[in-house]
LUMLUMMI-140495 format. One record per residue (C-alpha): x, y, z; residue number from 1; residue in three letters. Coordinates in steps of 0.001 Angstrom, whole numbers, plus 500000, padded with zeros to 6 digits. Example, Ala and Ser with C-alpha at 12.3 -4.5 7.8 and 13.67 -1.06 7.14 Angstrom:
+--------+--------+--------+-----+---------+
:   east :  north :     up : num : residuo :
+--------+--------+--------+-----+---------+
: 512300 : 495500 : 507800 :   1 :     ALA :
: 513670 : 498940 : 507140 :   2 :     SER :
+--------+--------+--------+-----+---------+
//
This chain:
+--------+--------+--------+-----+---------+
:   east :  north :     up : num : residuo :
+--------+--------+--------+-----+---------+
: 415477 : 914154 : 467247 :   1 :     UNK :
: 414413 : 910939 : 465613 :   2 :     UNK :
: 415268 : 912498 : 461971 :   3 :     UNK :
: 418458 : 914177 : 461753 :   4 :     UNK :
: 419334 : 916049 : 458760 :   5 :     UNK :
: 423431 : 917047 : 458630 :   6 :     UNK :
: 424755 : 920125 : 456163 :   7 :     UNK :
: 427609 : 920658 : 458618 :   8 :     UNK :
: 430327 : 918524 : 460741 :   9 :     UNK :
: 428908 : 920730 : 463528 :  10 :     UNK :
: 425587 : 919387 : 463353 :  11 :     UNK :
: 426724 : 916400 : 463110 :  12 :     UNK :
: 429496 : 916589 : 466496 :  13 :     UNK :
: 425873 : 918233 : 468036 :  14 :     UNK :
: 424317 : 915148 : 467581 :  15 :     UNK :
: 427062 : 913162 : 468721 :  16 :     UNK :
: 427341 : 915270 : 471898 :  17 :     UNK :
: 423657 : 915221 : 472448 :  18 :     UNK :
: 423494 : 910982 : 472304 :  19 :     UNK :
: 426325 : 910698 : 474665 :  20 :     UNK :
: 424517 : 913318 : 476649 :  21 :     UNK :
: 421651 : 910146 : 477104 :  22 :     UNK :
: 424369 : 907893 : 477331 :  23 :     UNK :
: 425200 : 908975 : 480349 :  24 :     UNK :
: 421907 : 909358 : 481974 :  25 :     UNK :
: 421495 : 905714 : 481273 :  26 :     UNK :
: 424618 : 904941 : 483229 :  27 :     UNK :
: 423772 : 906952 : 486184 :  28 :     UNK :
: 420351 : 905368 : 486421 :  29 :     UNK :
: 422447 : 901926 : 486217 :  30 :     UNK :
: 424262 : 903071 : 489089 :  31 :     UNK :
: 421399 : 904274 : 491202 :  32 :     UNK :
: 419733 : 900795 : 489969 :  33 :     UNK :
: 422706 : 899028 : 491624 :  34 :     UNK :
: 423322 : 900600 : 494204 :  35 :     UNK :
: 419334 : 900334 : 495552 :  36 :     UNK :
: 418746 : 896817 : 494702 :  37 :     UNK :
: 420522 : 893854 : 496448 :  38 :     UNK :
: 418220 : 891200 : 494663 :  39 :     UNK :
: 419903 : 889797 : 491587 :  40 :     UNK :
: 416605 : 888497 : 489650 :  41 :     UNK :
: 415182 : 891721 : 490888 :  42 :     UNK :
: 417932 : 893702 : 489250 :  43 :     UNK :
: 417745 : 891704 : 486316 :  44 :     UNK :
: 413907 : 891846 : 486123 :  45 :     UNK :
: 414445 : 895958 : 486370 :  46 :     UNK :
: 416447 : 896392 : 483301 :  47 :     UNK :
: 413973 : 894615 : 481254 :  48 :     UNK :
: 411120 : 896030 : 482263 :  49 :     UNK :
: 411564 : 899169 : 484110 :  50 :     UNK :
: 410900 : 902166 : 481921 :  51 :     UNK :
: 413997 : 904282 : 482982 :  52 :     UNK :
: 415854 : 905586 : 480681 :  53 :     UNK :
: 415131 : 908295 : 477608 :  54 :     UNK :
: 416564 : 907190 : 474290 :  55 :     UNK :
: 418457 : 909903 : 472196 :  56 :     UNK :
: 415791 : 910186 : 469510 :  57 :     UNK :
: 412966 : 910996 : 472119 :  58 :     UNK :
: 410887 : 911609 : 474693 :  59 :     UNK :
: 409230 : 908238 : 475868 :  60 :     UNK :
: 410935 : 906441 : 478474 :  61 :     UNK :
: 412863 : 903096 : 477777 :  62 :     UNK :
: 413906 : 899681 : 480238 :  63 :     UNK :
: 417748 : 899992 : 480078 :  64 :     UNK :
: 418170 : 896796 : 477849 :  65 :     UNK :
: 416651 : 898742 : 474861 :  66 :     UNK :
: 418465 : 902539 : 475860 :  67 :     UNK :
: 421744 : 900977 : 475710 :  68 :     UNK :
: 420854 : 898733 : 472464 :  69 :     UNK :
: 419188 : 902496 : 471187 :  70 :     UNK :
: 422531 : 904265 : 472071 :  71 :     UNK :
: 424872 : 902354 : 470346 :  72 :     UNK :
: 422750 : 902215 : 467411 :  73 :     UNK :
: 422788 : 906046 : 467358 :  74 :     UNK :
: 425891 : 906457 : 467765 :  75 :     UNK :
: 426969 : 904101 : 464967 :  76 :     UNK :
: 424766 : 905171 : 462648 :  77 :     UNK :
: 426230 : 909299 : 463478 :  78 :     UNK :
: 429351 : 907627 : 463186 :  79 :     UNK :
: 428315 : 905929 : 459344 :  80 :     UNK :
: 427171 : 909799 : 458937 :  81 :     UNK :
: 430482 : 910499 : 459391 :  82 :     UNK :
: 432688 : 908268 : 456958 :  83 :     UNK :
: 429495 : 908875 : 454228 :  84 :     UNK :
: 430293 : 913118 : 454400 :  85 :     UNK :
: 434268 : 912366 : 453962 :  86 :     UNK :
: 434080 : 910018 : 451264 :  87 :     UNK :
: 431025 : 911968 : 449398 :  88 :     UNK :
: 431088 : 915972 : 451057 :  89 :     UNK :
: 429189 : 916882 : 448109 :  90 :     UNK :
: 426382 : 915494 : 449958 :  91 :     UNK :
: 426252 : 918040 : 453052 :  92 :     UNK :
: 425123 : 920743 : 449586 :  93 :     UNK :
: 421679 : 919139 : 450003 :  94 :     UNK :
: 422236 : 917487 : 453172 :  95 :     UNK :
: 421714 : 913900 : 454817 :  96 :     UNK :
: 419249 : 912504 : 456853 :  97 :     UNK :
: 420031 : 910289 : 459416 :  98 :     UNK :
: 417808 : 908554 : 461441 :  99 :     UNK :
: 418252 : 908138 : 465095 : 100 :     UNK :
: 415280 : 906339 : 466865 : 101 :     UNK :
: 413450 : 903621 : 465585 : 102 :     UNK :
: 411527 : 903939 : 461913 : 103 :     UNK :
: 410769 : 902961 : 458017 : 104 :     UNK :
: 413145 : 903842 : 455490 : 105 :     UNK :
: 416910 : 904031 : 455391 : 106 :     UNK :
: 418932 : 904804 : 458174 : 107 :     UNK :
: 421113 : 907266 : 456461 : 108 :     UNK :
: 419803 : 908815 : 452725 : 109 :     UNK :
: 420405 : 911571 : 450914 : 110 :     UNK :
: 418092 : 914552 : 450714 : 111 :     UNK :
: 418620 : 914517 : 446705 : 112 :     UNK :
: 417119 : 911509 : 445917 : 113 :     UNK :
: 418806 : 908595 : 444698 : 114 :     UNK :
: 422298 : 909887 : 445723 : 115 :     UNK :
: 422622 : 907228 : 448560 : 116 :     UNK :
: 420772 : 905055 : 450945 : 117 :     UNK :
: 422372 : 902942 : 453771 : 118 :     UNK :
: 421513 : 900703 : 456370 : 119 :     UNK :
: 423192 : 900667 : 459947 : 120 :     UNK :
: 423480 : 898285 : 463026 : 121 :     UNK :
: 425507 : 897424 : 465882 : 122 :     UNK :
: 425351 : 893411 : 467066 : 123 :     UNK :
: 427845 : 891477 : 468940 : 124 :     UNK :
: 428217 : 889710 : 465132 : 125 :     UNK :
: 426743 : 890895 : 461747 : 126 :     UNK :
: 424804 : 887538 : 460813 : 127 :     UNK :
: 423472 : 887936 : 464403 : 128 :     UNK :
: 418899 : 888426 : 463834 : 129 :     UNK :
: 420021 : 887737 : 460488 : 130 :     UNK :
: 420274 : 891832 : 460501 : 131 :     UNK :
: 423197 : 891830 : 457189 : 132 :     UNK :
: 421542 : 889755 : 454809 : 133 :     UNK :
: 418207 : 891587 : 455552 : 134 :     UNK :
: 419772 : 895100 : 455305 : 135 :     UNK :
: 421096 : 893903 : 451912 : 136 :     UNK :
: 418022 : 892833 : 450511 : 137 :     UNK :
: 416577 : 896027 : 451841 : 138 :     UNK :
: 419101 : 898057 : 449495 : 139 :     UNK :
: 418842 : 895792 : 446367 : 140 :     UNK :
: 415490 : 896580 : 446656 : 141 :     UNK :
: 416849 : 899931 : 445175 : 142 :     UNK :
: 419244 : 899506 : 442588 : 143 :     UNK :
: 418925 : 902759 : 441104 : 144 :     UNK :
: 420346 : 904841 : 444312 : 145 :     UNK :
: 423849 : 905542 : 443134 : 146 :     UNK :
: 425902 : 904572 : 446421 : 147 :     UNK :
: 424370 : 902238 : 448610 : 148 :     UNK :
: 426364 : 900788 : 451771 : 149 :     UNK :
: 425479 : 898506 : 455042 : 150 :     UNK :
: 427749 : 899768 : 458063 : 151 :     UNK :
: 427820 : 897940 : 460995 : 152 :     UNK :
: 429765 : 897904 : 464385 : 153 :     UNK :
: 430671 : 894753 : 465655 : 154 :     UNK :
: 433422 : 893734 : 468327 : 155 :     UNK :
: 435971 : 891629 : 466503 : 156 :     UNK :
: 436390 : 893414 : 463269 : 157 :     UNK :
: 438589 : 895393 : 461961 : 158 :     UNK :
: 437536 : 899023 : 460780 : 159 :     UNK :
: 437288 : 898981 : 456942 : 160 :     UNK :
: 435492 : 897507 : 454254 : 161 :     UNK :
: 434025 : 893660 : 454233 : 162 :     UNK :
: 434491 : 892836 : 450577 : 163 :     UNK :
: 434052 : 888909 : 452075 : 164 :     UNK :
: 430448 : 889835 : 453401 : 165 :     UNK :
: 428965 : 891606 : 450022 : 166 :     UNK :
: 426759 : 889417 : 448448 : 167 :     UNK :
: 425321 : 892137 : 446020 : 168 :     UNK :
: 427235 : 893870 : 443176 : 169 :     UNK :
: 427065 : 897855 : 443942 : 170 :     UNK :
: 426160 : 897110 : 447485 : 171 :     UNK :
: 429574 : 897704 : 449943 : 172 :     UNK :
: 429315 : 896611 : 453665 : 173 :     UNK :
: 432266 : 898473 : 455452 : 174 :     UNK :
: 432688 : 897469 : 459237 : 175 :     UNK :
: 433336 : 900740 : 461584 : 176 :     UNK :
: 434838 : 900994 : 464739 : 177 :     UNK :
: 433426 : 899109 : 467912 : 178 :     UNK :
: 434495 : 901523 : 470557 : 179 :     UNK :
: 432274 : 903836 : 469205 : 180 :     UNK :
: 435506 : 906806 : 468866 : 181 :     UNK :
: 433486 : 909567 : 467732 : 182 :     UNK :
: 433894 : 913390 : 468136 : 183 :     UNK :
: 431542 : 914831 : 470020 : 184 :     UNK :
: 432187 : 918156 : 470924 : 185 :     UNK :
: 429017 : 920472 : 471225 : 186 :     UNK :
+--------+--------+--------+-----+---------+
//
């Protein structure tokens, strides 16, 4: 499921469903994790390098430091899926891809070419790994895709656009909601 391409709301609330599905799994082997080791360093040493967890976009095992970073990622780019088929449903004609696991490319573009092309994250702050500036670079890199966005999910701010953090004309970086409040009905 690395490559997800949406022409419905339904495939897209599958999706959703399907990474809170893994979501889960990770927090039940937290638990067991827990619950069967005493030893703090141990515990800590586990989660970093323990291959326990399956991230939504595969089949490979991951240490539960990089499911949970995977997870939210997922979800907030399903969740930028979301706000780009409201604003432009034209888009689900041809469909959008949205990518899920780790890759090259945009995170979310349209099938048509040059319709859109965004970038998505989820940090504790957007200049955090420098990951805003380099996702707008990435996208000025293609100034001839009609709507381009960044979308990011970061405690702290509120749900909307960032007109203060565009640094490129034709480029809009819209913040979406931290808690991750998605449908996700299967």
């Amino acid at each position: 499921m690395t490559l997800l391409q949406i022409t419905s709301i339904k495939e897209l609330d599958q999706a959703v469903h399907a990474v809170r599905m893994t979501g889960e799994r990770t927090v039940r082997a937290l638990r067991d994790l827990l619950a069967n080791e005493s030893n703090s360093f141990q515990v800590l040493r586990l989660l970093k390098f323990c291959d326990s967890a399956r991230p939504p976009s595969e089949e490979r095992s991951l240490n539960l430091i990089e499911q949970v970073n995977q997870t939210l990622t997922s979800l907030t780019r399903l969740q930028a899926g979301r706000w780009v088929v409201e604003k432009h449903p034209a888009l689900l004609l041809h469909g959008l891809c949205i990518q899920l696991g780790p890759h090259t490319g945009f995170d979310l573009h349209s099938i048509e070419g040059g319709l859109l092309a965004a970038e998505v994250f989820a940090a504790s702050h957007p200049a955090r790994h420098d990951r805003l500036r380099q996702d707008v670079a990435r996208l000025a890199g293609s100034p001839d895709v009609l709507h381009r966005y960044v979308f990011f999910s970061c405690p702290g701010f509120a749900m909307g656009r960032q007109m203060a953090l565009e640094t490129v004309p034709g480029i809009e970086v819209w913040s979406l909601s931290a808690d991750q409040g998605l449908k996700g009905t299967p």
